[in-house]
N, C-alpha and C positions, 0 to 999 in steps of 0.2 A: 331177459335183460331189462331194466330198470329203464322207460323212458326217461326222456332225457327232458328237463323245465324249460319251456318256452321262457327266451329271457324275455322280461316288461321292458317298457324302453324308458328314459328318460329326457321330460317335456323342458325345454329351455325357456326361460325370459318368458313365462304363461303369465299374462294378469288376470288376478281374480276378480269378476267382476260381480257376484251374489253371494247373496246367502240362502243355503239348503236347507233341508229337514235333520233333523236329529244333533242340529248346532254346529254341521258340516256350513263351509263355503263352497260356491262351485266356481269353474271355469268353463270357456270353451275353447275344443282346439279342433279348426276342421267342424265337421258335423258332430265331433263326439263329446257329451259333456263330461268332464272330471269333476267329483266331487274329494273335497279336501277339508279337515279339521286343522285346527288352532290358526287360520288364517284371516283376512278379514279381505276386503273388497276393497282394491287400490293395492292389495299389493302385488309387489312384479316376483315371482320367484319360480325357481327351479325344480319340480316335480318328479320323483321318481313313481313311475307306476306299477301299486301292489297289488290289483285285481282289475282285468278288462272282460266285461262282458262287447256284447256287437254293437250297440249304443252308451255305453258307458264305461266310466272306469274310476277306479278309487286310487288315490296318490298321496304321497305325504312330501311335504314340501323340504327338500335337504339343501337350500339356500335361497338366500333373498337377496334381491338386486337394489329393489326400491321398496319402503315400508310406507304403506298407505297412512294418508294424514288422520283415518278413522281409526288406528291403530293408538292402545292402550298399553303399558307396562303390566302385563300379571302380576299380582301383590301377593301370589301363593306361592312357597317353594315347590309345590308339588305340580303345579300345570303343567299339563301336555302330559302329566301320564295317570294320573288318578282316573279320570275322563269325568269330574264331575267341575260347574262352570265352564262349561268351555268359550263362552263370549269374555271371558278375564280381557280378553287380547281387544277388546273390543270397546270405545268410548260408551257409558251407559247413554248420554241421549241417542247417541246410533240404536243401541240397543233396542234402546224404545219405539225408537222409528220402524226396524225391521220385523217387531212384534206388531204393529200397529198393521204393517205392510200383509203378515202372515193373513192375521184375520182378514183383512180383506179380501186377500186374495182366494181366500177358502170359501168364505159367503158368496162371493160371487162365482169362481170358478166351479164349485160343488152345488152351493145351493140354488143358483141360477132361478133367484128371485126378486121380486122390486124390494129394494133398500135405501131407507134413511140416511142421511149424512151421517157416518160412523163418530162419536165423537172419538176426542183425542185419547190415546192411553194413557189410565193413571197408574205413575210411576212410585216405585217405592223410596217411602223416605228413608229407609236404613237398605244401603245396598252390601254390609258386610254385617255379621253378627244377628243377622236376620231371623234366624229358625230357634226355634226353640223345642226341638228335637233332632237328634242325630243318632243312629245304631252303627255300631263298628261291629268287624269281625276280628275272631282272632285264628290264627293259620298258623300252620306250620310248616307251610310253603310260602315261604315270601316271596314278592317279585323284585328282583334288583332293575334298574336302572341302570340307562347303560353309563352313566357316571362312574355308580358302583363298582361295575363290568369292569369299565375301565381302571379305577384306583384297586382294581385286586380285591375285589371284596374278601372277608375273612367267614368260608361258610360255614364256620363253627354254632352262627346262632343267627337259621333259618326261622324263627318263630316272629311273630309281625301279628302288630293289631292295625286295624286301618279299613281299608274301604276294596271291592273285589275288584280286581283290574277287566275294564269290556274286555270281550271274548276270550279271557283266561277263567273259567269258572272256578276254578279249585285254588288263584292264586292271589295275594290280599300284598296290596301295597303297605308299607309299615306308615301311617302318618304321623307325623312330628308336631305340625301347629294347622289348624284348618279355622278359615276366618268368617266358616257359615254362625256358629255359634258363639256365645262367649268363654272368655276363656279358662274358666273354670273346669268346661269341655276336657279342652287339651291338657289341665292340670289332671285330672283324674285319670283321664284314659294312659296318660305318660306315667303316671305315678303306678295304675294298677298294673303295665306292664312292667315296667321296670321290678315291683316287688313277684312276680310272678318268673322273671328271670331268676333274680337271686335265691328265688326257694324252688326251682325246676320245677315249677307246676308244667303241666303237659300243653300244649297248643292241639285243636281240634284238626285233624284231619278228615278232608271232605271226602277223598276216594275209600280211605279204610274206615273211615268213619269211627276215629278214636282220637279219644284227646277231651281231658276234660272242659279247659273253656273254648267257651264257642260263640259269645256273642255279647255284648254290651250295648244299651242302651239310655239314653243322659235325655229327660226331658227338666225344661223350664220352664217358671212363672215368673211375668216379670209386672211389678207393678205399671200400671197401663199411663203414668205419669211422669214419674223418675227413671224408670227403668231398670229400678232396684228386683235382685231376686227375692220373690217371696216364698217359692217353692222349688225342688230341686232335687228330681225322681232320678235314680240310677236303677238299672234292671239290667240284673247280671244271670247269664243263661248259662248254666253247665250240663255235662253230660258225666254223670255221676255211675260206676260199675261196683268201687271198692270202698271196703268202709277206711280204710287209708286215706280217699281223694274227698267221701265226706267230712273228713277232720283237716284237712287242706282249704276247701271251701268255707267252712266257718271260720277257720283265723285271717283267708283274704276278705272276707264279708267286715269282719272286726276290725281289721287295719286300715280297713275305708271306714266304720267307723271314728275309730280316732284320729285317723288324719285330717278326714273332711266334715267338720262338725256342722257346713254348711248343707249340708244331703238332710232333707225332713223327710225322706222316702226311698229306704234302700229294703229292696226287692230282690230274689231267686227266684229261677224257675228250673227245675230238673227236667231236661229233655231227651231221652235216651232215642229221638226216633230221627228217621234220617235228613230230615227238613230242618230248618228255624224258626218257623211259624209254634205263635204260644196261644193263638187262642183256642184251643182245646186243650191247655195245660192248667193244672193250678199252680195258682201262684203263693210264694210263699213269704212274709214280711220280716226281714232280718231286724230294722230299727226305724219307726217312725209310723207315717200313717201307709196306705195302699191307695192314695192318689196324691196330686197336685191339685189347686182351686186356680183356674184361669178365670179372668172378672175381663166384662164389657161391657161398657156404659151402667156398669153399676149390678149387672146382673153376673152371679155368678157359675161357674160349670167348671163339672167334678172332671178330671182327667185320670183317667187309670191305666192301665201297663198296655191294654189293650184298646184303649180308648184310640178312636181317630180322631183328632182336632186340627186346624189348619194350621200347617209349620210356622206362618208369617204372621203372629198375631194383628199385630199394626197393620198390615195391610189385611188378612180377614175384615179388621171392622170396618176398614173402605169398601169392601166387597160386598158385604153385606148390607151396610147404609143404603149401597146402590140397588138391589134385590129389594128393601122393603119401600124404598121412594118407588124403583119400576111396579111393586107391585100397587101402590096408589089405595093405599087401605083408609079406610075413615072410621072403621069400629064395628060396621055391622057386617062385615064379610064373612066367610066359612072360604078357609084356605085351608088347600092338600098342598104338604111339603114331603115331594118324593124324595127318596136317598136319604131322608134326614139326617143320617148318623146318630152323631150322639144329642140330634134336638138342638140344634146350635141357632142353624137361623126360625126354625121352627118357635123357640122361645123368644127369641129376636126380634121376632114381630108380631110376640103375640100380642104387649101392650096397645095394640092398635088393630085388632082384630075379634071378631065374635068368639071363633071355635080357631082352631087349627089341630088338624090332623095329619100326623107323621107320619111314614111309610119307610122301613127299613131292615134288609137282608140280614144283617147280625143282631140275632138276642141280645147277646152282650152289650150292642151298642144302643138299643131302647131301653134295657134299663137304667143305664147313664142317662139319656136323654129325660126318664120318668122324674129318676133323682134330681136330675137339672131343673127341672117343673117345680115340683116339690121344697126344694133350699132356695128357692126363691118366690116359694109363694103364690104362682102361678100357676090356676085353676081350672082353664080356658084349653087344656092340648091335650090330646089323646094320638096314644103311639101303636103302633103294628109295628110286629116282626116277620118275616117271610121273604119270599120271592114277589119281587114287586108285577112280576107279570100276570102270578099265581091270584095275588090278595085284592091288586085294583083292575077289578073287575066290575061290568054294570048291578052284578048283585050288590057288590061292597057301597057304590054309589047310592043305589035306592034306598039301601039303609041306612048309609049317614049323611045322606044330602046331596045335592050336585057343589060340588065347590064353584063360587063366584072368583076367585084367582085359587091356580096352581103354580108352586114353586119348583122346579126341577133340578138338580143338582147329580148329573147322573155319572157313573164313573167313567175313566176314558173311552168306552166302548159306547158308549150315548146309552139311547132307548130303546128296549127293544118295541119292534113293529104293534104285538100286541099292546102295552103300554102305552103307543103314539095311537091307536084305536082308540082303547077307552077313553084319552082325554078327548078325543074328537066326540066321544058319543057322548062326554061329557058338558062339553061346550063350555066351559067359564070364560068370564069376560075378559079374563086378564091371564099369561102365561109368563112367568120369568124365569127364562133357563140360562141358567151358570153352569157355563161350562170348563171345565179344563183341555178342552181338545177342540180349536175350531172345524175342525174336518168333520168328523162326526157331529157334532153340532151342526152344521150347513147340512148334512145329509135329510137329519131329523126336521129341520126348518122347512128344506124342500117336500117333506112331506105333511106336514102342518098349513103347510101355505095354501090347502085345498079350503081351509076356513081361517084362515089368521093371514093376517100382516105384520110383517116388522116393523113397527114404527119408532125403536129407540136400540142402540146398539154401542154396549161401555166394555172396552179391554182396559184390563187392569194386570199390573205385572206382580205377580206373589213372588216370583222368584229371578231375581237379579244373575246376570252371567248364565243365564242358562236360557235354551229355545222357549220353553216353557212360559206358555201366557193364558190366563183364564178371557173369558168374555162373557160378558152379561146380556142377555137380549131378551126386549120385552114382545111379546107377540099380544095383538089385540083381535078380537073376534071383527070379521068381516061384515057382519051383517047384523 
């Protein structure tokens, strides 16, 4: 016989008084904390509970009594179920404040070190139309909405391009207009499904893993002044079996073509394996060139289908101004820039630097970085490819120097232990670590602290409406 579901209860008239991890709000009721999404702090409302462990529980709020004065009108049709933005609901200087609030609390609660006065967080001056890239899927499981539900949807045309619904892996919300990009974005992505309806091209299925398209990506260049596009990369990824669905894919490739005579870079890639990931694919150029040219402060960098660059341009170069003031360069230094990628802030600061030497796990992505050196004439950077635990090592240091400042830039998981070794055995006088992840950041700091001090510390928001906050911090040698 079928156990029988523990009913959850539901919480009356709860005020929300914080904000969570992962762009949840919390409450408390009793000793137990609720955490809760699309809500903001101040407000009063009504909680139904969808999971209670013995100290917590997760709830989604099925009416409002009182709406907190920090409460914001979402400008997306799509909020509350895409799950991307989810601070929309939320005034942007609150926003700032409770990013401002995160860091904090992670340097101190985590890294439980002596710290400088935090400066304030710099905030982004485009909080819509900010990225300049976006990857959609396309499915052929759509998720309806319970709108949908309700008006009777007609499930004749299940196929949907859009973005993966949290914790439905195999099921893609259809998006209609998304205000991270411009909107050119939504022109293409609406135009390429809409001709993909009318000529029954297949939508990719993730369980049977069939279906020729399977994934769109739209990067941009935008002049760093006007804000005019000057570049305008589409990367369209199929799964290709028949020579039927190859002659399908070159007349969809064509019809972007002629319709969007703005695309300087439209791209294929055939992907028959069961992931989305293309950097172990070639790639293949339908019309134009096989990158975009991103420029800052006059310097420019090559972006390609596989290139990493930072979504926010305009706020990158705040980011990075801050990295090469922390790093306090006057021209005779030798700076290690760990994580490089593609050479970004590595060329960034080379103009004010002796040597710089790059450090970074994707081939792919040092020889973008070489290129980037190279189209701009800069002579002064030498790059490695590998496992950064592997390559910087005290060998690697003996033969190209002890660096006087190191840059670190490391992915959300920080550093690994050996990597936080050698720069200790390396001792330079200067460390600036940007992070994307305060947690892990304090982790690392806490252990750095055995020879370094914090003495300057910059959050900066790259990504508006969302938890998501970087931080800059300078560590100086102790002795």
């Amino acid at each position: 016989m079928a156990r029988k579901k523990k009913e959850l209860p539901l919480l009356e008239q709860i005020t929300i008084t914080d904000v969570a991890a992962e762009g949840k709000a919390l409450a408390r009721v009793n000793d137990m904390v609720v955490f809760v999404p699309y809500v903001v702090p101040g407000d009063v409302v009504d909680l139904q509970v969808k999971r209670k462990k013995h100290s917590y529980a997760e709830a989604v709020a099925v009416k409002f009594h009182e709406h907190s004065p920090l409460r914001s009108e979402p400008f997306c049709k799509h909020f509350g179920v895409c799950g991307g933005c989810k601070w929309q609901c939320l005034k942007y200087e609150d926003q700032l404040r409770y990013k401002q609030k995160q860091v904090t609390d992670n340097l101190v609660r985590i890294g439980k070190i002596e710290l400088p006065e935090i400066s304030p967080i710099l905030g982004s001056e485009l909080t819509e139309r900010y990225r300049n890239k976006l990857e959609f899927t396309f499915s052929n499981k759509r998720w309806l909405t319970q709108e949908e539900v309700e008006k009777d949807f007609k499930y004749d045309q299940m196929n949907a391009v859009g973005f993966h619904i949290p914790g439905a892996f195999d099921k893609v919300l259809a998006i209609d207009e998304c205000h991270l990009m411009d909107d050119i974005c939504n022109r293409i992505r609406n135009g390429v499904r809409d001709y993909a309806y009318e000529q029954g091209l297949t939508f990719f299925d993730l369980r049977s893993q069939e279906g020729m398209l399977r994934n769109m990506m739209i990067r941009i260049a935008e002049d760093e002044n006007d804000r005019s596009i000057k570049g305008l990369m589409v990367v369209m990824q199929f799964k290709i079996v028949a020579p039927e669905e190859e002659v399908q894919m070159k007349q969809l490739l064509q019809f972007m073509v002629d319709t969007w005579p703005e695309i300087t870079s439209l791209i294929y890639v055939i992907n028959n394996k069961c992931n989305d990931t293309i950097g172990d694919l070639p790639i293949h150029v339908f019309k134009g060139d096989d990158h975009i040219i991103e420029e800052m402060e006059g310097l420019k960098f090559k972006v390609g289908p596989k290139s990493f660059y930072q979504t926010n341009s305009r706020q990158a170069y705040n980011l990075y101004k801050v990295a090469r003031e922390f790093a306090g360069l006057t021209g005779d230094e030798l700076v290690y820039d760990l994580y490089t990628g593609t050479g970004t802030i590595a060329n960034f600061v080379s103009r004010k630097a002796r040597q710089v030497i790059g450090i970074e796990y994707v081939p792919e992505a040092i020889e973008d970085a070489k290129v980037n050196s190279a189209i701009n004439g800069i002579d002064n950077t030498l790059f490695f490819a590998g496992d950064m635990k592997d390559i910087l090592n005290q060998e690697f240091i003996n033969q190209y120097g002890r660096p006087d400042v190191i840059i670190t830039d490391p992915p959300r998981a920080g550093m690994h232990n050996d990597v936080i070794d050698t720069i200790l055995f390396a001792e330079p006088r200067r460390i600036v670590y940007v992070s994307c992840n305060p947690a892990t950041q304090a982790r690392d700091l806490s252990l750095l602290d055995v020879k370094y001090r914090v003495t300057r510390v910059q959050p900066v928001d790259m990504f508006p409406h969302t938890h998501h906050v970087e931080n800059v911090v300078l560590l100086e040698l102790k002795n």
